[in-house]
Structures are given as structure tokens and as C-alpha cells.
C-alpha positions in Angstrom: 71.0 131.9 43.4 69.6 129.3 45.2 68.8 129.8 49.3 71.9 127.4 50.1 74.1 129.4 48.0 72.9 132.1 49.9 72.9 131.7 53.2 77.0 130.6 52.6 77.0 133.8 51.0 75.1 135.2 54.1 77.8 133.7 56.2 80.8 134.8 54.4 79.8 138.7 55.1 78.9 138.2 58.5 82.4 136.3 59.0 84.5 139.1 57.0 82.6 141.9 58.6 83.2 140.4 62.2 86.9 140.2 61.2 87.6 144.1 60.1 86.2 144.7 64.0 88.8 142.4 64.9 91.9 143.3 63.0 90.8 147.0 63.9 91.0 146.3 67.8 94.4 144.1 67.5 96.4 147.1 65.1 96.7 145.1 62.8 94.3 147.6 60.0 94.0 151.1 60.7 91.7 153.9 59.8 87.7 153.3 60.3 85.2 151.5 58.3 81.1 150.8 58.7 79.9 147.2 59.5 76.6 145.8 58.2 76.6 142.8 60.8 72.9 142.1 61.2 72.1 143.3 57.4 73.2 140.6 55.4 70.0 139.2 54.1 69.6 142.9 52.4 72.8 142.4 50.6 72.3 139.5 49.1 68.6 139.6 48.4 69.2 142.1 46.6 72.5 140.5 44.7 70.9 137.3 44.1 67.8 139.7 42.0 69.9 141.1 39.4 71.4 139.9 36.5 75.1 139.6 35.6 74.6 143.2 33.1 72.9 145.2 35.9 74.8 148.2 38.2 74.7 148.5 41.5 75.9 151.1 43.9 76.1 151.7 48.1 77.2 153.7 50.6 79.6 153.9 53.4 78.6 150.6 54.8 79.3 148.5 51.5 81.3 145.7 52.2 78.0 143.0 51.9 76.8 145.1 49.0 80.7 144.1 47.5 80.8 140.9 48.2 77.2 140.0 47.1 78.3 141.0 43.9 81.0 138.5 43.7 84.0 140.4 45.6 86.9 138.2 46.1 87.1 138.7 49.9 90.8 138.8 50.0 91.1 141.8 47.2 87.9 143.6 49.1 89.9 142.9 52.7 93.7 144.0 51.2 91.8 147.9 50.5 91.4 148.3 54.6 95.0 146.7 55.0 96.3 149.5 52.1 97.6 146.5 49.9 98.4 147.0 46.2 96.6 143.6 45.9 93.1 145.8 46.5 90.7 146.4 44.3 91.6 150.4 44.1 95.3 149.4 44.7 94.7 150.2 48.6 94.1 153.6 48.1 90.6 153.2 48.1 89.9 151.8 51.8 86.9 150.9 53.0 85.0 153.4 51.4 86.2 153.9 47.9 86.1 150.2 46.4 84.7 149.4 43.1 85.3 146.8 40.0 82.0 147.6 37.3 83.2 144.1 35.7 81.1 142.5 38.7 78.9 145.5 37.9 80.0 147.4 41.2 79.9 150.6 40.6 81.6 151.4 44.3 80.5 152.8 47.2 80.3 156.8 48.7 81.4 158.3 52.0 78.7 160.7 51.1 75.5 160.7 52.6 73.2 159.6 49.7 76.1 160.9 47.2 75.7 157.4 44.8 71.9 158.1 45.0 72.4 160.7 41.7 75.4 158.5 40.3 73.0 155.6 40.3 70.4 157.9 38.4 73.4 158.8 36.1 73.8 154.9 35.2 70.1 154.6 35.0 70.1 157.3 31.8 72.9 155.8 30.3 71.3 152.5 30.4 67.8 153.9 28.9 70.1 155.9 26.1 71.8 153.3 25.2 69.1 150.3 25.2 71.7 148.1 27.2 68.6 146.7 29.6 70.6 147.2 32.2 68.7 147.9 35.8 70.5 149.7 38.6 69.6 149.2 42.0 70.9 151.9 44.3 71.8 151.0 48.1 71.6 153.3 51.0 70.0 154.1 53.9 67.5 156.2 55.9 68.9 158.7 56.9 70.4 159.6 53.4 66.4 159.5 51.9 66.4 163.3 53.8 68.9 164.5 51.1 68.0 166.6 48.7 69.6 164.1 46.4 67.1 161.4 47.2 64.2 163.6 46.4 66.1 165.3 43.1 66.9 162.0 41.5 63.4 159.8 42.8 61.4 162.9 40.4 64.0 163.0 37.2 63.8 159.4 37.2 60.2 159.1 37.7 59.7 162.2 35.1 62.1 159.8 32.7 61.0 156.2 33.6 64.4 155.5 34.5 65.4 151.7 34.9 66.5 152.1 39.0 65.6 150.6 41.8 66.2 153.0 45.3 66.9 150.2 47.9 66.6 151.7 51.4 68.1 149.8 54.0 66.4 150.8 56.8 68.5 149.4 60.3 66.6 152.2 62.4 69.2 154.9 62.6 70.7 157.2 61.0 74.2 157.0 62.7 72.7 157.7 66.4 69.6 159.3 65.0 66.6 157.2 65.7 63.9 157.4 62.7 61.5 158.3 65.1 63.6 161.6 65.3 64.0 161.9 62.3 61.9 160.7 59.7 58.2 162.3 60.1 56.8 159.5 58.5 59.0 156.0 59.6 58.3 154.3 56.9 60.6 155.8 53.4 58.8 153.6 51.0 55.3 156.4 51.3 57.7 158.6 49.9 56.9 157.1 46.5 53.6 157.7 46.4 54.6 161.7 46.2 56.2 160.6 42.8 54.1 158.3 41.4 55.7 155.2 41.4 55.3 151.9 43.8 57.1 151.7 47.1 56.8 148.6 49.2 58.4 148.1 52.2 59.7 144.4 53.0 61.2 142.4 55.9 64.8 143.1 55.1 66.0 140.3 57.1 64.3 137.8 54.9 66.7 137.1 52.0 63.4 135.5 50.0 61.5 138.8 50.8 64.0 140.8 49.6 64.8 138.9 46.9 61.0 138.6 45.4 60.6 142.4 45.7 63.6 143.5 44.1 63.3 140.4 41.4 59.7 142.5 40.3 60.9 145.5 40.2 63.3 145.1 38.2 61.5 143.2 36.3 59.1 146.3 35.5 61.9 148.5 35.2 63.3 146.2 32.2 60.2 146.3 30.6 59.9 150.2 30.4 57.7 150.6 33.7 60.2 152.6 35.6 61.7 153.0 38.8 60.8 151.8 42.1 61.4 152.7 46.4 61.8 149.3 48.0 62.6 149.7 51.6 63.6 147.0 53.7 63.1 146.7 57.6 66.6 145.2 59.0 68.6 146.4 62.2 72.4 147.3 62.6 73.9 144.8 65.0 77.0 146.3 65.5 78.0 150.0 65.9 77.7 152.8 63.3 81.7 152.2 62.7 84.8 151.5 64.5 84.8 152.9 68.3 80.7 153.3 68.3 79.8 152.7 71.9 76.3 152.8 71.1 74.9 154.6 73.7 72.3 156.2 72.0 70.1 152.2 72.5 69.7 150.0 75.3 71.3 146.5 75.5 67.9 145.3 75.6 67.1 146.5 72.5 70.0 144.9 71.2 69.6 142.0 72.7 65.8 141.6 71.1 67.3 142.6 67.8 69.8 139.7 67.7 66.4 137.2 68.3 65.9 138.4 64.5 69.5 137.7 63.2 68.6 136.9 59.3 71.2 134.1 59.5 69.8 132.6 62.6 66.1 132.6 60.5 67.6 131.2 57.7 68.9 128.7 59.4 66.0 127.7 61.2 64.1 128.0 57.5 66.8 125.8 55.9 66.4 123.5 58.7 62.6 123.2 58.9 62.9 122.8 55.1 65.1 119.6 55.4 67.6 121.7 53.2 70.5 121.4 55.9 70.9 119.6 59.2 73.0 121.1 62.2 75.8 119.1 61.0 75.5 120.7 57.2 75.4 124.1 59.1 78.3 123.7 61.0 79.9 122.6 58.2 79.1 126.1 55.4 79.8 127.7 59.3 83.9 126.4 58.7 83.7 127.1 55.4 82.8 130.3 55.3 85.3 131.3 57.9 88.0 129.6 56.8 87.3 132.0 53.7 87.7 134.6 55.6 90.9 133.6 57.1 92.6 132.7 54.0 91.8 136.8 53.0 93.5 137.6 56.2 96.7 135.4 55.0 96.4 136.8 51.5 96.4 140.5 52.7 99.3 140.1 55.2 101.5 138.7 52.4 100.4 141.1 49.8 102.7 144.4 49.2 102.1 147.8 49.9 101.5 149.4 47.0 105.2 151.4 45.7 105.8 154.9 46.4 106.6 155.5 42.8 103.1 154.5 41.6 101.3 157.0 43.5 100.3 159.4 40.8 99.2 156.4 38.4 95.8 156.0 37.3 94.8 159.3 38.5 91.5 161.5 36.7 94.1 164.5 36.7 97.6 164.1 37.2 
């Protein structure tokens, strides 16, 4: 993926994400659902690493991590509408979307709960010889799980083909890491396990992409897993209704200064790559995307009453 093709990609999450806050505060969706404005560079750094075969998994706040993978953004948007066009038949919502043909392997409303799934995929992969890496999204707050810690020392013990991706925006819902991780950075958490841990500037798409391009690199090859933690910040609130009065608007305001798409559009420009004109341009592009989702969902049905009990584990 080249950087233009990413930074339209870049924009096309922001745009969609910006919408569900919208379409939340006219009626027109209901429910909640978790944002990752301001965290876009970690999605598709990460996407634009792994190869068509690989897995990857999220958390709560997945939509980026979706669409980086090659989500249609109408099918991703029709699950918060509860359209049958959705990729769980809107019974999934925000949370519960997946399609492992774009090698999605969905999110979790659990805390750290696709951190042991991921591991799961990761033995599978190594059983099976398939080559396939699985880089496993979530964020700091869920690397004081018990699960983080679990499946970091089986797959260690195993030299499992995963990558733990933290996303670290600063807070763990209203929690600062300052009260609550003893050590702020997660990625000298490896060291306990023997493996590498790196910690990148996760609103640099090319950072994020180089160090999740290496590691998986060494994890194809036999080397093992690795803890890449990357430094980003949560524009918006934790979900829907979040007031955010656990930071200042000052801090905010300092935090938007570092927008990843404002810096890669600087970087494109200084590059010669785009002009404010080409900008602009991908800008209407990506957001008229975005509304075509919107059109698609409104017209899509709701899924029919007699269909509930299909495609269930145990009817």
C-alpha cells in the first residue's frame, strides 16, 4: 500500500467514524459504539503490514481496524443501523463484526477478550504451516488482563506467529496510564518474556507500518512473537455520551496539533506527492464514500423476524 493509498484510506475512517457520532446524535442509529478519531494511522499501518493470508483481530473500538482490512463501509455502517445488509446480518452492531475472507477475525466487547483468540489463530497457523501472522489489536488498559500476560508467555514458550499491537491513546476509558500502568510504557513488558517490544509513534502511518512489516517478518520465519506499542491519542470520547471530563480542553486541543492526518498531509505535501488542491480532492472523495454508506444503509432492510434463529452456534 502505497502512502497515497493510505492517507485516502486514513480519510475514509476518520469520515465514517465522524458520521456514527452524527447519526447517533440525530436518532437516526441507536445503541453505543467506540470511535478511534485521532487513531487512524495505527489502523492502517498496521493493515497496510500484513499480507492478504494473515488474521487480525480488535477490540471494542474496531471500526478502523475493519475497514483497514478492506471493509465495505456501507456493509460495516448497515451493523450499527441493524440492517440485514451487515456483515453479521445487523445483529452484530458495532461490536460483533467480522468477515475472515478479508482476514477479520472480528472484534470483542471484552477487555482484552480477542487477546487469547488471537493466540488461538496463532497455533493453528504454526500447526498447520499456513504462514499465516496474526496481529492482535487492543489497547492499554486491556495489557493489565490476566489474558495479556497468559497468552504473551504460551506464545513466547511456543514461538507463536503473533504480533500484540497495543494502541496506546493514554487511557484506559477515563483511566489515565499514569494511574494505571506502573510502568507507562507496555512495550517493557516484553522484556519479562523474552521477546522484542518496541514502542513507535502511532500516529505515523510509515512508523507503524515499518515496525509491524519486521515483525512479522520474524514471526514468518519461525522467530516468534512480538509487543509493538504505539503512542497515538483518542480524539474523541471513550463512546457515545463521553463528556470527557476526566482531561482538559487544553489537552485536547495540543493533541489535535498531532492529528496523523494533518502530518500526513503536511508529509505528502512537503514530498510533492499531493498539492492542496489533490487534498481537497481524496478530502470529497472520501466523504462522499461515506455518504453513499449512509444512502446504502437507509435503503437496506431490516433483517426478517423469521430469520432470527438462523446461523446460530446452538439453536
Amino acid at each position: 500500500m502505497d502512502t497515497i493509498t493510505a492517507y485516502g484510506l486514513m480519510l475514509s475512517i476518520r469520515f465514517f467514524e465522524e458520521a456514527i457520532e452524527r447519526l447517533f446524535l440525530e436518532g437516526r442509529i441507536m445503541g453505543t459504539a467506540h470511535t478511534c478519531i485521532g487513531q487512524e494511522a495505527v489502523a492502517v499501518g498496521v493493515a497496510a503490514a500484513l499480507e492478504p493470508r494473515d488474521a487480525l483481530t480488535t477490540t471494542h473500538r474496531g471500526h478502523g481496524h475493519f475497514l483497514a482490512r478492506g471493509a465495505e463501509p456501507g456493509k460495516a455502517l448497515a451493523e450499527l443501523y441493524g440492517r440485514a445488509t451487515g456483515y453479521s446480518r445487523g445483529r452484530g452492531g458495532s461490536q460483533m463484526m467480522m468477515d475472515p475472507a478479508l482476514g477479520f477475525y472480528g472484534a470483542n466487547g471484552i477487555t482484552g477478550g480477542s487477546i487469547p483468540f488471537a493466540t488461538g489463530l496463532a497455533l493453528d497457523a504454526q500447526m498447520s504451516r499456513s504462514g499465516r501472522v496474526t496481529a492482535c489489536l487492543f489497547g492499554d488498559g486491556a495489557s493489565n488482563q490476566g489474558t495479556f500476560h497468559e497468552s504473551i508467555n504460551i506464545a513466547a514458550l511456543w514461538r507463536l506467529p503473533v504480533l500484540y499491537v497495543v494502541e496506546n491513546n493514554g487511557y484506559a476509558m477515563s483511566t489515565s496510564t499514569a494511574r494505571g500502568l506502573a510502568d507507562a510504557r507496555v512495550a517493557s513488558r516484553a522484556a519479562a518474556y523474552g521477546i522484542p517490544g518496541v514502542t513507535v509513534d502511532g500516529n505515523d502511518f510509515g512508523a507503524v507500518r515499518a515496525a509491524v512489516a519486521a515483525a512479522a517478518a520474524a514471526a514468518r520465519d519461525g522467530r516468534g512473537p512480538a509487543l509493538i506499542e504505539c503512542l497515538t491519542y483518542r480524539l474523541s470520547g471513550h463512546s457515545r455520551g463521553d463528556p470527557r471530563v476526566y482531561r482538559s480542553r487544553e489537552e485536547e486541543a495540543a493533541a489535535w496539533k498531532n492529528d496523523p492526518l494533518l502530518r500526513l498531509e503536511q508529509a505528502l505535501k512537503a514530498q510533492g506527492a499531493l498539492d492542496d488542491e489533490g487534498i481537497a480532492a481524496r478530502r470529497r472523495e472520501a466523504l462522499a464514500r461515506i455518504e453513499e454508506a449512509i444512502r446504502f444503509c437507509e435503503a437496506s432492510p431490516l433483517p426478517e423476524p423469521a430469520s432470527l434463529r438462523d446461523a446460530l452456534f446452538a439453536p
